[in-house]
N, C-alpha and C positions, 0 to 999 in steps of 0.2 A: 508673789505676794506684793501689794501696794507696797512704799513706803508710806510711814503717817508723819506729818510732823511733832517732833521732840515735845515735849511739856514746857511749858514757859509759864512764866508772869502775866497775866491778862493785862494788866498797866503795860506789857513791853509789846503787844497788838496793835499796829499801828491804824490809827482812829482812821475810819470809813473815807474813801478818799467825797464820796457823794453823802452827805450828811440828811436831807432830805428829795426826797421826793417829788413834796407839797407843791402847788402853783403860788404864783403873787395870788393872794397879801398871805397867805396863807404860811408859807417859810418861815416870815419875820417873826410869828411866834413860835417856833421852837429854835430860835438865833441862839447860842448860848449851852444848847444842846449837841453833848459830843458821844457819838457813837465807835463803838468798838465792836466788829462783828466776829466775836470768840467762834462761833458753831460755822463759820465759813472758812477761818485761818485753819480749820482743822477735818474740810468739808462735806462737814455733815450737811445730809441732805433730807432729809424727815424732818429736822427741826431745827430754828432759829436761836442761836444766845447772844446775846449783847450787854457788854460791861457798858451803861449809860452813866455819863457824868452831868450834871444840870446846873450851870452856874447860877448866881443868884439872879431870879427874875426870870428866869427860862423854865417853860413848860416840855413836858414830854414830848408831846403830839395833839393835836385837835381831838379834844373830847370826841370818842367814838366808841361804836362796839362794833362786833366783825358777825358776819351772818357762818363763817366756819370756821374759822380758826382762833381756837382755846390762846390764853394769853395768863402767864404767871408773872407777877414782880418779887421780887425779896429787897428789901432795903440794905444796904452795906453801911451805907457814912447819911447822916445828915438826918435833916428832917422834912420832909413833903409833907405836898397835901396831895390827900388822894382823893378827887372828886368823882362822883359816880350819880349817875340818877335819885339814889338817896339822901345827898349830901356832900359835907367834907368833913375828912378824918384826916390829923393829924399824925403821921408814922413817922417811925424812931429804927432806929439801927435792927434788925432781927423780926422786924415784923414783916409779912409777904401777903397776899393778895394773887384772889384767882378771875380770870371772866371766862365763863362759859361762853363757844360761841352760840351765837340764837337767843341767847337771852336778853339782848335789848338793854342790858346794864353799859352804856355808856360811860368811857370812864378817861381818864388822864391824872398827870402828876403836874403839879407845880410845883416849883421853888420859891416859897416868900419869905427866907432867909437870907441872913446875907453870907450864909457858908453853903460849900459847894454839896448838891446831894450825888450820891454814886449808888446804882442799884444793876441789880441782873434782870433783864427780860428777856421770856423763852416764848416761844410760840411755834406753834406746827406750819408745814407748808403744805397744806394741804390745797391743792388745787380747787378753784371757781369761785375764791372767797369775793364780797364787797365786805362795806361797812356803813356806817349811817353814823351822821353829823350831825346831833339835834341842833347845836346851839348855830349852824354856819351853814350856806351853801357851798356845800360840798356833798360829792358821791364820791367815791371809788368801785374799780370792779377789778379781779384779777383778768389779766388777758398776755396766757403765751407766759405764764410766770411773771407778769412784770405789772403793778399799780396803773392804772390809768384812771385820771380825774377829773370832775365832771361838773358844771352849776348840776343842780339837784333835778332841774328838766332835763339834762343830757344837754345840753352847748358844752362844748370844749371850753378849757381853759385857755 
């Protein structure tokens, strides 16, 4: 039988040594943005969880939605905005959020406080996912388990 690792503190997971992904210019906004990958430290392989901390003025991620993989947030500390094709909402400690994938609800969190926000994001790893970037040129596509990034024609970053 595997060992698993022991139960810990998610604060004591030491933050993603690779924090994004993204290409220039695209990084610089989610600078400020620190990841913790809970569902790895412990490796799970069906699904992603990440204890996200957002200092003040740091967004999630590039507004996006995923063409397959499903995406939950739960708020822990702080107060986001949570932007979506519909608008912006204001969330508070306990409130959560779903995106289907396919649905074309594009979405992300900002921080326009000046306290830190802390939230769980889960998401499946379902193989052959992209996503779409209304507001920016950018694509993604999965390839071989790993994001690759794209102007919106396909030129490389």
């Amino acid at each position: 039988m595997d060992k698993y690792p022991e139960p810990r503190h998610a604060q004591d997971v030491a933050p993603a040594a690779k924090q994004t992904g993204y290409p220039d210019p695209f990084k610089t906004k989610v600078k400020g943005r620190i990841k913790r990958r809970l569902g790895d430290e412990f490796g799970l392989a069906n699904f992603g969880v990440n204890l996200t901390t957002l200092a003040p003025g740091a967004m999630s991620s590039v507004r996006h939605g995923h063409t397959v993989q499903d995406e939950f947030i739960y708020i822990l500390q702080g107060n986001p905005t949570l932007v979506t094709n519909a608008g912006e909402t204001r969330l508070q400690p306990g409130m959560c959020a779903g995106f289907k994938a396919g649905a074309g609800d594009a979405h992300h969190l900002r921080n326009d406080t000046n306290e830190e926000v802390r939230y769980l994001e889960v998401g499946d790893r379902l193989p052959g996912d992209s996503a779409n970037y209304p507001d920016d040129d950018l694509a993604v596509k999965m390839v071989d388990g790993v994001y690759k990034y794209s102007h919106k024609d396909g030129r490389p970053y």
